[in-house]
Z-matrix of the N, CA and C atoms (Angstrom, degrees):
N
C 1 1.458
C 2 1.514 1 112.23
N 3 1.168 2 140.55 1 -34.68
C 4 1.494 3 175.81 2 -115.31
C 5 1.345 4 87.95 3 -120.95
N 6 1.464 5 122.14 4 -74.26
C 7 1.265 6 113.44 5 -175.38
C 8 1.725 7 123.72 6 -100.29
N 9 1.104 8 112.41 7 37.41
C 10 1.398 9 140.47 8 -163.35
C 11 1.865 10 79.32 9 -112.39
N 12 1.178 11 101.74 10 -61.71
C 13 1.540 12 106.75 11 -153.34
C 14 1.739 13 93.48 12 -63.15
N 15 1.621 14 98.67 13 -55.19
C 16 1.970 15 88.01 14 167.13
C 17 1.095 16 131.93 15 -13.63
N 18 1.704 17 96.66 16 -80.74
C 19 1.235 18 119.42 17 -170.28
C 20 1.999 19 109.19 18 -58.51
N 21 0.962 20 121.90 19 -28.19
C 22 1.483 21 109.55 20 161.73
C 23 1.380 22 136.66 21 -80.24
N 24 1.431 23 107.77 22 -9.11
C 25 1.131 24 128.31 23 -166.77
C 26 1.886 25 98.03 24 -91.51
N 27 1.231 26 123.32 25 -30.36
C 28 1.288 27 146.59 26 -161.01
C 29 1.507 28 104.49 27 -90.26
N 30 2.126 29 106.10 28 -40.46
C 31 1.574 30 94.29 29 -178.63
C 32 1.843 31 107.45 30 -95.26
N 33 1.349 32 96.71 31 17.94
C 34 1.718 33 88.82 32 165.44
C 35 1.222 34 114.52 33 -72.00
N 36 1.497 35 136.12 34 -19.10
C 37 1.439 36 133.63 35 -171.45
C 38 1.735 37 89.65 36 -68.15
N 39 1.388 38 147.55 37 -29.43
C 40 1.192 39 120.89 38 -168.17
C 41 1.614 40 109.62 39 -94.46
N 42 1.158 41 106.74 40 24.85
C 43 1.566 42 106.30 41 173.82
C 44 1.879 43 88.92 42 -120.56
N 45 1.118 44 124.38 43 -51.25
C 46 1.497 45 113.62 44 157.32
C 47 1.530 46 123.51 45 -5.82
N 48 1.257 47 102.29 46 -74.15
C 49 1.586 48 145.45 47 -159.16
C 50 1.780 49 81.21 48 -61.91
N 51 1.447 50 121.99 49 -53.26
C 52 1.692 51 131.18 50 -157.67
C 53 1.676 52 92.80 51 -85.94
N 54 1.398 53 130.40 52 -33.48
C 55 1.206 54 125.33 53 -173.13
C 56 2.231 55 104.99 54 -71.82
N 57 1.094 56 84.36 55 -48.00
C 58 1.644 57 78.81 56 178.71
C 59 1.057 58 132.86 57 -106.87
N 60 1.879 59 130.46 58 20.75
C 61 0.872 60 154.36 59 75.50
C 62 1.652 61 115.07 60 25.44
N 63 1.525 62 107.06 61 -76.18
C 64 1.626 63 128.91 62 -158.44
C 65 1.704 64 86.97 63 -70.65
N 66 1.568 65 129.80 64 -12.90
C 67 1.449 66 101.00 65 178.75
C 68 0.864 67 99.86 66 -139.30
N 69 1.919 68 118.41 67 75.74
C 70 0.975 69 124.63 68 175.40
C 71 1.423 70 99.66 69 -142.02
N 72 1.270 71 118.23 70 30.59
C 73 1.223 72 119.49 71 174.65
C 74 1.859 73 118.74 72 82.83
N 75 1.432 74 111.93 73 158.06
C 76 1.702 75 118.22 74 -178.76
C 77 2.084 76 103.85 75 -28.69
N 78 0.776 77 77.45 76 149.86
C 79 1.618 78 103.49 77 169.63
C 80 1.343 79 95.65 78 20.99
N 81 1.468 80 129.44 79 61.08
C 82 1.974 81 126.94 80 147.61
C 83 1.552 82 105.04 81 -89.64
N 84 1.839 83 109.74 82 -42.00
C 85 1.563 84 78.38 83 175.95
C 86 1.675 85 139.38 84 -87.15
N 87 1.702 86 92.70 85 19.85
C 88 1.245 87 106.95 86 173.98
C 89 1.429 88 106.50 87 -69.83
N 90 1.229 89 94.57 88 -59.05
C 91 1.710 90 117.96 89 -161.89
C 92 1.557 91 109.82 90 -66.13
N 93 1.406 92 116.11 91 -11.92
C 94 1.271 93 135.60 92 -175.92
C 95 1.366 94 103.15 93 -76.44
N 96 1.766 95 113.93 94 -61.94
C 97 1.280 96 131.24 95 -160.25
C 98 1.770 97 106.46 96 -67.61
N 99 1.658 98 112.22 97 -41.38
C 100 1.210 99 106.72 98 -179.91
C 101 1.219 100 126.81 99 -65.05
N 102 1.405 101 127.27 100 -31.17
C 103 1.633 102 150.65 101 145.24
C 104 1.531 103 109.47 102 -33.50
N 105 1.628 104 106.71 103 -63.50
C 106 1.265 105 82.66 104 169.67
C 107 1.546 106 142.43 105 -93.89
N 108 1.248 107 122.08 106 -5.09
C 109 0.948 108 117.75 107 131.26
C 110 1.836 109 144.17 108 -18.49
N 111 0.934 110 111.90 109 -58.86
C 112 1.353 111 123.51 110 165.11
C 113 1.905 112 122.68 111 -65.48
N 114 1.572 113 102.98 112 -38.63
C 115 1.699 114 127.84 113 176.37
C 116 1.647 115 88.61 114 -50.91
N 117 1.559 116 80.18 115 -69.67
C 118 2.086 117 86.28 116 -161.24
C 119 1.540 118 109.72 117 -52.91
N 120 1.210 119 118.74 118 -39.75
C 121 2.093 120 118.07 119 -175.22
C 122 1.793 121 88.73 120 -57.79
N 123 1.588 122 142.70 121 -51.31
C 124 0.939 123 152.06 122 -174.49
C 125 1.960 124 94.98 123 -36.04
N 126 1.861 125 86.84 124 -88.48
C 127 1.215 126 101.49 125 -168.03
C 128 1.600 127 116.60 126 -64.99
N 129 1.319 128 132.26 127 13.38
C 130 1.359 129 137.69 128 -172.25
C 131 1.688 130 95.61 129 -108.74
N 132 0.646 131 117.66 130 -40.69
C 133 1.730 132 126.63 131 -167.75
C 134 1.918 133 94.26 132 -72.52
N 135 1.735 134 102.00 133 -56.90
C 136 1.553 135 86.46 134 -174.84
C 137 1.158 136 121.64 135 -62.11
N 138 1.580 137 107.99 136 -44.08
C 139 1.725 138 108.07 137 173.93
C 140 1.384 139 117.26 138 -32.46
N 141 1.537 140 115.13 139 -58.68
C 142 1.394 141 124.22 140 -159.03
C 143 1.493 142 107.37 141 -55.09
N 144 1.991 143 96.37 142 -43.17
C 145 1.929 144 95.29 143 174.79
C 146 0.993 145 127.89 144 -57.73
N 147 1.442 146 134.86 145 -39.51
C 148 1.254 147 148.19 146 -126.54
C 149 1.695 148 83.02 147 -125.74
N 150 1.030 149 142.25 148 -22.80
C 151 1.687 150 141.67 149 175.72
C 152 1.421 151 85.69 150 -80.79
N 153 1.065 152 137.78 151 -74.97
C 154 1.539 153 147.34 152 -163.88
C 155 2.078 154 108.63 153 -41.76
N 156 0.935 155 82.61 154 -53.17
C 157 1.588 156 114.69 155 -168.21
C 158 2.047 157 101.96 156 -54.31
N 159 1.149 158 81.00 157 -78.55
C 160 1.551 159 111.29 158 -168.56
C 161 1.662 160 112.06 159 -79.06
N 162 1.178 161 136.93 160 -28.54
C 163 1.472 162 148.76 161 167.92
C 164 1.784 163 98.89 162 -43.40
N 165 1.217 164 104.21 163 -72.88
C 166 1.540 165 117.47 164 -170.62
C 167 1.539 166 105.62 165 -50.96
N 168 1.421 167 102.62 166 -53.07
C 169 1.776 168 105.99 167 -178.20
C 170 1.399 169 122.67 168 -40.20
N 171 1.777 170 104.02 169 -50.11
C 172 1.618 171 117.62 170 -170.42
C 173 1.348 172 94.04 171 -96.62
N 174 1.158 173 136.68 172 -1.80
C 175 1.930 174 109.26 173 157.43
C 176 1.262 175 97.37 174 -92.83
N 177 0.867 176 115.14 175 -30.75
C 178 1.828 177 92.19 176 171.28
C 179 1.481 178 122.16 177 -81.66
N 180 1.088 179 117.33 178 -20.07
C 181 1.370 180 116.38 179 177.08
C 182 1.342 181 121.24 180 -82.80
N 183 1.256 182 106.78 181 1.89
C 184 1.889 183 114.96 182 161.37
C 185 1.344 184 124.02 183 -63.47
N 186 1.193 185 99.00 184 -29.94
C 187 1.240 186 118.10 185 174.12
C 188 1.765 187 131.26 186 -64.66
N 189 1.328 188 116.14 187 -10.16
C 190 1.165 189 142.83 188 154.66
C 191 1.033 190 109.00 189 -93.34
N 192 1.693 191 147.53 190 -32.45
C 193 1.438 192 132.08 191 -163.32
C 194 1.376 193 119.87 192 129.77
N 195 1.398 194 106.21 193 154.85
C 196 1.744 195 99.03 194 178.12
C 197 1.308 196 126.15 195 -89.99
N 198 1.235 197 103.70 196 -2.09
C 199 1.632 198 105.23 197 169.60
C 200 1.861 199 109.01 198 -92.63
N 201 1.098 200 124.52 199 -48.71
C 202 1.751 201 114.56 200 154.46
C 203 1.322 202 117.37 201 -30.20
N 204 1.556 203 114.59 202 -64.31
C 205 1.812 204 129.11 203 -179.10
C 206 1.500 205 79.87 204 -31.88
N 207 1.752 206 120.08 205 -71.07
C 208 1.603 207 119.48 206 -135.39
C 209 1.530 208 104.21 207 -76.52
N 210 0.952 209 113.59 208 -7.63
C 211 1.728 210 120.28 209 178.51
C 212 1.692 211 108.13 210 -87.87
N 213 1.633 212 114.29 211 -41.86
C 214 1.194 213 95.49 212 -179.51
C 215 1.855 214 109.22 213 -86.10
N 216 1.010 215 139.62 214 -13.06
C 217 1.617 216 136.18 215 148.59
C 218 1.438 217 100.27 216 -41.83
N 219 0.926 218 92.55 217 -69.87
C 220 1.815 219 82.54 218 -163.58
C 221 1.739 220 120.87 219 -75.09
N 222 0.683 221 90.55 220 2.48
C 223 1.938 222 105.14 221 167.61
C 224 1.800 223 85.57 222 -107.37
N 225 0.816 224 146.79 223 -111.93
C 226 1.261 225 138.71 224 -152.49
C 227 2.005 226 125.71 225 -43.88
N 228 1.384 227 97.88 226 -20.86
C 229 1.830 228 99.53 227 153.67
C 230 1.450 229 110.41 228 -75.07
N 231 1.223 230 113.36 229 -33.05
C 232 1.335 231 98.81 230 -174.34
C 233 1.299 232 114.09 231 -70.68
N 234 1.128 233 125.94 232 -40.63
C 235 1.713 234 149.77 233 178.09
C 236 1.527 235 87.13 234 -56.33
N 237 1.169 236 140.30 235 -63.54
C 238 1.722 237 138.98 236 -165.85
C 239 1.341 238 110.07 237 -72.46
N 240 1.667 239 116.25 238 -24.05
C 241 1.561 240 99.16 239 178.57
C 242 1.573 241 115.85 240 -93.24
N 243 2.014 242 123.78 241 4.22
C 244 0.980 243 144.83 242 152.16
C 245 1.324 244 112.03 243 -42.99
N 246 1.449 245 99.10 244 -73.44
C 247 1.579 246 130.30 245 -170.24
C 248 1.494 247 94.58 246 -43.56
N 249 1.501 248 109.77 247 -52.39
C 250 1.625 249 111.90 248 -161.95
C 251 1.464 250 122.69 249 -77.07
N 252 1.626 251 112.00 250 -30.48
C 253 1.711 252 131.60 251 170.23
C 254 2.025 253 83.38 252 -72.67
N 255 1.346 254 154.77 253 -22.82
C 256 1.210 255 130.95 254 173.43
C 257 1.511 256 117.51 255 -74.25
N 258 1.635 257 109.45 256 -43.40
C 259 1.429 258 127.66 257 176.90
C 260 1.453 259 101.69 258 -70.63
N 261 1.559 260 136.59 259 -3.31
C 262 1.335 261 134.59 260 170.17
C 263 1.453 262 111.66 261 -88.00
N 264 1.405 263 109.20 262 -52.00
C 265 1.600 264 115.85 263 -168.52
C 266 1.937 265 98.44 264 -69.06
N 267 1.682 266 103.76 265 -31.34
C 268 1.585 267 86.10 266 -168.86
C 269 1.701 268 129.69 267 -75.09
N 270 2.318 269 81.31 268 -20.93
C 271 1.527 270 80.55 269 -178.73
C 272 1.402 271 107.92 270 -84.46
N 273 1.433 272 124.41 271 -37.03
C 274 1.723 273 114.38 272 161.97
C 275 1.567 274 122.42 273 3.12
N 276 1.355 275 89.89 274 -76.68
C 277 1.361 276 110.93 275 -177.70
C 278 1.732 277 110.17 276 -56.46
N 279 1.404 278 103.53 277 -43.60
C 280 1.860 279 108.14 278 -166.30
C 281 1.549 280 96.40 279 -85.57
N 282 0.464 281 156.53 280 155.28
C 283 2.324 282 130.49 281 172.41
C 284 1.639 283 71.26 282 165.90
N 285 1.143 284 132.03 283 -90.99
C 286 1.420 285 144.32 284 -133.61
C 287 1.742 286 105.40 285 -73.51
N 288 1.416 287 106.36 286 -27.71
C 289 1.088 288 118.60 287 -175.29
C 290 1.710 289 110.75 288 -100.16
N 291 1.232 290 115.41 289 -21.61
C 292 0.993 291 99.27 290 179.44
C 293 1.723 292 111.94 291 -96.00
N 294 1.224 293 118.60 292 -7.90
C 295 1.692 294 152.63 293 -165.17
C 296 1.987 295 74.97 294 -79.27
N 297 1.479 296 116.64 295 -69.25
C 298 1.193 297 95.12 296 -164.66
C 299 1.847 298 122.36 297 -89.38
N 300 0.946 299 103.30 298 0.30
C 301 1.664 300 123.78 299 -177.30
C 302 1.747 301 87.93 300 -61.19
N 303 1.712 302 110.23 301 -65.25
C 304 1.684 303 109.69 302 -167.67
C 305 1.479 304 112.64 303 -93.31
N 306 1.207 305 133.69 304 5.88
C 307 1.131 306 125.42 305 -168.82
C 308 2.232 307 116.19 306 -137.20
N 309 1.325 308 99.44 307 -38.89
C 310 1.347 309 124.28 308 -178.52
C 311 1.960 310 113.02 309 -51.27
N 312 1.280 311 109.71 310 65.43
C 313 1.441 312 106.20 311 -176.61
C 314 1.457 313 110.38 312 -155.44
N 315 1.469 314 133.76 313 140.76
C 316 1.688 315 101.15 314 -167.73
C 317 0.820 316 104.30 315 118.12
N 318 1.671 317 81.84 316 -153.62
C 319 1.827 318 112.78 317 -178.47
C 320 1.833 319 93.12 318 -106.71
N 321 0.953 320 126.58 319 8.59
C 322 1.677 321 126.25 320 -153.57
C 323 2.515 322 71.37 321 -111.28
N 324 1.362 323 103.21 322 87.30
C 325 1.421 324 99.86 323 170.82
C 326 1.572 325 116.79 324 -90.40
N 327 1.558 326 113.59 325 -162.91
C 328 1.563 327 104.97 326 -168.24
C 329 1.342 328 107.24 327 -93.65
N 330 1.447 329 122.41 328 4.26
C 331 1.338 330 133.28 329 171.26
C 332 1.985 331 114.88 330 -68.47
N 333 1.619 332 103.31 331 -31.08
C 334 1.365 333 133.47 332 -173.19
C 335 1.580 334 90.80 333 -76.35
N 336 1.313 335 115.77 334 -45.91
C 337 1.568 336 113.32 335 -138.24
C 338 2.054 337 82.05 336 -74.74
N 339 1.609 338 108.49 337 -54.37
C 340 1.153 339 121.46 338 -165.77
C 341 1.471 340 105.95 339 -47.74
N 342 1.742 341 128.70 340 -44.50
C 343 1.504 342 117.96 341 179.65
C 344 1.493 343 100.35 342 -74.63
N 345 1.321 344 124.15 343 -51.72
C 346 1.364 345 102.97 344 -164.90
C 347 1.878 346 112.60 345 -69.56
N 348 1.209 347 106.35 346 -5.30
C 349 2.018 348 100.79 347 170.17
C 350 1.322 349 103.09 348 -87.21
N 351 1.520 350 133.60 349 0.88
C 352 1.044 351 122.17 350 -168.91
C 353 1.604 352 99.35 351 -103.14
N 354 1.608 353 115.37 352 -35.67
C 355 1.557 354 109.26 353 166.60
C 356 1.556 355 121.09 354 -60.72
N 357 1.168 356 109.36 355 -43.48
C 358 1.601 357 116.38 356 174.52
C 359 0.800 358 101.28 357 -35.29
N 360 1.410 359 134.75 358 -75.71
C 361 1.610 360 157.82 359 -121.76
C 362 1.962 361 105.42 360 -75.16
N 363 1.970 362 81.60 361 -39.70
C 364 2.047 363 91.82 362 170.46
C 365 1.411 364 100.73 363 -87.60
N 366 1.625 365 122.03 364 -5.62
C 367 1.773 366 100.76 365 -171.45
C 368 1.493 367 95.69 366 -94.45
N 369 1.006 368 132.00 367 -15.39
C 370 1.975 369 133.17 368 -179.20
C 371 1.353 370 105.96 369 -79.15
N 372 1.798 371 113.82 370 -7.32
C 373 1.807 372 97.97 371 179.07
C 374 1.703 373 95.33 372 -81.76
N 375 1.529 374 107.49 373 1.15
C 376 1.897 375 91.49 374 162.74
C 377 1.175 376 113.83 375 -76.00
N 378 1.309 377 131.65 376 -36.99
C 379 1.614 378 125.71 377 -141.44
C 380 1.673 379 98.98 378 -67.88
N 381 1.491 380 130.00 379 -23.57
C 382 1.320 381 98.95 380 -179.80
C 383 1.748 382 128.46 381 -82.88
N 384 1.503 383 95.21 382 -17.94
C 385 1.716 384 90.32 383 172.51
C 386 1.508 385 100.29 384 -117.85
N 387 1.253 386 138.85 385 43.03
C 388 1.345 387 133.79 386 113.27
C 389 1.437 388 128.16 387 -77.66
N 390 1.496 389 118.89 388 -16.97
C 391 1.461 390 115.32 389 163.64
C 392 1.384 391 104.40 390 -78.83
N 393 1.379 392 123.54 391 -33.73
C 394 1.551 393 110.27 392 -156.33
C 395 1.988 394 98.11 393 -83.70
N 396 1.545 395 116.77 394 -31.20
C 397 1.190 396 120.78 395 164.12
C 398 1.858 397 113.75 396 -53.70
N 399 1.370 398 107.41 397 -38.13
C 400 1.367 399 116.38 398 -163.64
C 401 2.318 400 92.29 399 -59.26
N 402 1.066 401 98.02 400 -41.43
C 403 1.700 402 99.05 401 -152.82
C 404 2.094 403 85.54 402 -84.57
N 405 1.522 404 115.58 403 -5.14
C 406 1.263 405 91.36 404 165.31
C 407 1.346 406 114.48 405 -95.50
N 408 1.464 407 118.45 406 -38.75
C 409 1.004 408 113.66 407 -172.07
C 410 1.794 409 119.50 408 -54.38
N 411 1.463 410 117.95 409 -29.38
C 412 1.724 411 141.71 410 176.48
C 413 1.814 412 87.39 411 -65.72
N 414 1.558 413 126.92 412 -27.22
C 415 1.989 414 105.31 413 178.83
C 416 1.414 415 92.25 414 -91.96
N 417 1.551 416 139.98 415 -23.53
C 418 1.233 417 119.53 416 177.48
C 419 1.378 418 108.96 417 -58.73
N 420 1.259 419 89.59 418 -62.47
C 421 2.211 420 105.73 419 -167.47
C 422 1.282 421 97.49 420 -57.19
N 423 1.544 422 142.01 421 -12.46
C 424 1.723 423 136.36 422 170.90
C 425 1.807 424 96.80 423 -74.24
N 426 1.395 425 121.11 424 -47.02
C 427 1.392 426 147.20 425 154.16
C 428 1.722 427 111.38 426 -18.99
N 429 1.039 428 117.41 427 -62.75
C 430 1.082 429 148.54 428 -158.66
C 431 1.388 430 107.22 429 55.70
N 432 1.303 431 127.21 430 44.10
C 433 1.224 432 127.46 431 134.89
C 434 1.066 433 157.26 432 -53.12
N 435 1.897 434 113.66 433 62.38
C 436 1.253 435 127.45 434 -167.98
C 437 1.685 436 127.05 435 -45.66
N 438 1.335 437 88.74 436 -52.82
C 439 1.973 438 111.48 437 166.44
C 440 1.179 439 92.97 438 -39.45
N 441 1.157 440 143.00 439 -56.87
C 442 1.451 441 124.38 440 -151.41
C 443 1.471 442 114.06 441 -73.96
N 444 1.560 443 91.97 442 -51.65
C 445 1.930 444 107.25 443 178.79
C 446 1.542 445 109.76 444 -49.44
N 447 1.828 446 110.70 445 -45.17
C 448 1.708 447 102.95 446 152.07
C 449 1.078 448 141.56 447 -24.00
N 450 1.111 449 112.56 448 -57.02
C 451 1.947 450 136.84 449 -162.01
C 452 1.276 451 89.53 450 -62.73
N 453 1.591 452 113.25 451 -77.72
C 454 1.505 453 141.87 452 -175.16
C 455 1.980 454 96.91 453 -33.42
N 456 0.869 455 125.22 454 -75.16
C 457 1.589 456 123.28 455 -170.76
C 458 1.497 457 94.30 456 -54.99
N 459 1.189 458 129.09 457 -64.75
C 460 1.663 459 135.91 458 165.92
C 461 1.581 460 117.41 459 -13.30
N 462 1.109 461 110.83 460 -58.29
C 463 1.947 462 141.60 461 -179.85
C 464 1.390 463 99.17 462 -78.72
N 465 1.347 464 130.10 463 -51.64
C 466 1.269 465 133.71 464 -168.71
C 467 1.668 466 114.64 465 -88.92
N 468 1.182 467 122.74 466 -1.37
C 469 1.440 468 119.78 467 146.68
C 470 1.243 469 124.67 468 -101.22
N 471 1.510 470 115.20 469 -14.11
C 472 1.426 471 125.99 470 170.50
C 473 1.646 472 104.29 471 -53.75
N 474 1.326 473 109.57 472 -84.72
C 475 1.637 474 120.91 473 163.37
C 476 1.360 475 126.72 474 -21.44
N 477 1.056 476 112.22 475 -59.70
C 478 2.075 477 133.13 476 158.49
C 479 1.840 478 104.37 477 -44.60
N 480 1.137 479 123.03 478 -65.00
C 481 1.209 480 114.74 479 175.00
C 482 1.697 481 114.39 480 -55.46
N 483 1.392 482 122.60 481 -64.05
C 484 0.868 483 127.51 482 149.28
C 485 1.910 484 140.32 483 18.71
N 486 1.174 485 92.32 484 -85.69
C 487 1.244 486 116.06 485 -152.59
C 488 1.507 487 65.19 486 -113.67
N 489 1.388 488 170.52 487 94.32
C 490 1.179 489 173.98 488 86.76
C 491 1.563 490 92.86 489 -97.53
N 492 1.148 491 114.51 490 -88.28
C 493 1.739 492 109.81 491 173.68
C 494 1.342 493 118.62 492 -4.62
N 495 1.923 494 107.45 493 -60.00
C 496 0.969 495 112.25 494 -143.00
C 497 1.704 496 107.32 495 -86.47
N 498 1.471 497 101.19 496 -28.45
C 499 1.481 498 127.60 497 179.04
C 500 1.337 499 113.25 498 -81.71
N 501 1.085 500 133.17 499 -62.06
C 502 1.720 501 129.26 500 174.66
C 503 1.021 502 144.11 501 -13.06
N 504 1.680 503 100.78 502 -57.28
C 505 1.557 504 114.37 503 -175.99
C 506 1.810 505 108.25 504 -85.22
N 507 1.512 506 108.90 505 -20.53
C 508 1.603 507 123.20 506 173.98
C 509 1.511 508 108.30 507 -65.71
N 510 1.307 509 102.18 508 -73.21
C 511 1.610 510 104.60 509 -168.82
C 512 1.240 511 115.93 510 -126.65
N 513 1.346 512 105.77 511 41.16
C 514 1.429 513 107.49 512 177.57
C 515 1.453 514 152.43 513 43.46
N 516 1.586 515 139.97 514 -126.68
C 517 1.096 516 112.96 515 158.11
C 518 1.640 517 129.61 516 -61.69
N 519 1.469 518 122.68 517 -34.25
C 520 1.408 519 112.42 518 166.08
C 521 1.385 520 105.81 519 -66.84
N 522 0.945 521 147.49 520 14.59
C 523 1.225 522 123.23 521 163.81
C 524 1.842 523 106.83 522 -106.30
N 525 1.309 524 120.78 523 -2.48
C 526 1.108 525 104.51 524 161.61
C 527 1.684 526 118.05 525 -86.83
N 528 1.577 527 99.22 526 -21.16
C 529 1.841 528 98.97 527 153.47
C 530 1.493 529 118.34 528 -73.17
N 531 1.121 530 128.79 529 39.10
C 532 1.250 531 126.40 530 157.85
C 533 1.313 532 114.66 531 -149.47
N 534 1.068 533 101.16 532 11.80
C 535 1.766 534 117.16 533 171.94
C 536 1.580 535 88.51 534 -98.10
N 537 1.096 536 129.10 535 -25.34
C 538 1.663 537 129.97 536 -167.35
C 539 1.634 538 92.22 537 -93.85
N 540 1.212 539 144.98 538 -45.43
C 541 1.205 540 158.95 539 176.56
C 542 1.521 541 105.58 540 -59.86
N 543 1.319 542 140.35 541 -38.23
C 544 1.263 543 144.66 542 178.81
C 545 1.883 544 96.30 543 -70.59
N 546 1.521 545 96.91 544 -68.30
C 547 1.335 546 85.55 545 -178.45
C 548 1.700 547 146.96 546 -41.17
N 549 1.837 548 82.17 547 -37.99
C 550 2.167 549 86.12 548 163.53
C 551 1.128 550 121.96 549 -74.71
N 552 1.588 551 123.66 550 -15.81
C 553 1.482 552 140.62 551 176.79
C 554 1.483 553 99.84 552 -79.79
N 555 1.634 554 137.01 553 -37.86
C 556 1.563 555 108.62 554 157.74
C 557 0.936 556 121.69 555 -79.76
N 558 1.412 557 128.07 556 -42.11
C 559 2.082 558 113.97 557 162.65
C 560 0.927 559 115.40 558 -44.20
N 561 1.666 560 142.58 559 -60.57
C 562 1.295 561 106.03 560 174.18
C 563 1.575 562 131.00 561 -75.56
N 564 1.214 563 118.14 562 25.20
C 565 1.310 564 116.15 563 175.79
C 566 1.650 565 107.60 564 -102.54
N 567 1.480 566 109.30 565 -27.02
C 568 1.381 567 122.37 566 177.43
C 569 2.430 568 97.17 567 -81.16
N 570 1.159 569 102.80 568 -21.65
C 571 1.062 570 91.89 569 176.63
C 572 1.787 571 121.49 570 -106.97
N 573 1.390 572 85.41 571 14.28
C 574 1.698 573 88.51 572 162.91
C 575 1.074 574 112.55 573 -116.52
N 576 1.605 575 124.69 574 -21.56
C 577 1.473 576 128.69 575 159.99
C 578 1.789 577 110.65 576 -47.45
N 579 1.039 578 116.63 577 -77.74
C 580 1.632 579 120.99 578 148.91
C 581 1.635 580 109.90 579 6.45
N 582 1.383 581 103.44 580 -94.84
C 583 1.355 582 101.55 581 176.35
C 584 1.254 583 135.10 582 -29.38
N 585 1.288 584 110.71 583 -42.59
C 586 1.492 585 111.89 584 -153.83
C 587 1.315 586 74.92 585 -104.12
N 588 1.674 587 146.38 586 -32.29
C 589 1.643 588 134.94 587 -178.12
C 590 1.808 589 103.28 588 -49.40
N 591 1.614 590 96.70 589 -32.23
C 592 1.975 591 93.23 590 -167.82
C 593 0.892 592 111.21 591 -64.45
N 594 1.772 593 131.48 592 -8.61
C 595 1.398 594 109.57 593 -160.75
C 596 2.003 595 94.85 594 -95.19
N 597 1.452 596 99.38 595 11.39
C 598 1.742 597 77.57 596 175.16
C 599 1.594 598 116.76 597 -96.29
């Protein structure tokens, strides 16, 4: 229930994201939705690996101790926020092409393709510390530290609202991708505080 409440508390940022969006003029939450669309298939695929992957490792690796547990997190975020600065630089580059590969047909012209590769392009400066957050949050939930996954959705719409205000009316839709980018930058900062809090 605990982390039920998280986890809803966490997907209010995409009604956020739709509220200031709506006053940003004709077709942003179009151009919003197709961006994210593509973000989330990104960030849905790594989650799923890196939950799969890493879950099994750290319940079993309790079993040696909490200073091993804390060595393989942090050897394996680091390894995921690699992975994720690679899946950044490649989609950079792919953004425009892949914007018109799934979407470019219609009324959706290459004028469409060019703003919405240009939001992508600020929503992929998440993918490297949402993977490296992704492989902490999989030692909490091995943890079963619901409270925490709370806090984190709690903190992480605080920030999201936030830095949406503050970003929106400046730079528009990328700046509500970096209102999304702030937010994995305080979860994982609240989830490396964590870590290094366990060893007392």
């Amino acid at each position: 229930g605990v982390m039920l409440i998280g986890q809803a508390v966490i997907s209010l940022t995409n009604i956020i994201d739709q509220f200031f969006a709506a006053h940003l003029g004709t077709g942003a939450i179009a151009s919003l939705g197709y961006a994210t669309r593509i973000l989330a298939l990104l960030l849905g695929l790594g989650a799923m690996a890196i939950g799969r992957a890493t879950l099994p490792v750290f319940s079993a690796a309790h079993i040696k101790g909490p200073s091993h547990v804390r060595h393989l997190v942090r050897r394996w975020a680091g390894l995921m926020f690699v992975v994720g600065a690679i899946a950044l630089t490649i989609g950079w580059w792919l953004a425009p092409w892949a914007v018109a590969l799934l979407f470019e047909r219609g009324a959706f012209t290459p004028a469409n393709t060019s703003e919405v590769a240009h939001v992508l392009r600020y929503g992929l400066l998440q993918v490297p510390l949402y993977f490296a957050a992704s492989v902490m949050v999989a030692h909490v939930a091995s943890q079963r530290n619901y409270s925490l996954l709370t806090v984190l959705g709690g903190v992480g719409l605080l920030v999201k609202t936030t830095f949406s205000a503050l970003f929106a009316s400046r730079y528009g839709l990328p700046g509500l991708m970096l209102s999304t980018l702030f937010l994995y930058l305080a979860n994982a900062a609240l989830l490396f505080w964590h870590l290094g809090y366990a060893k007392r």
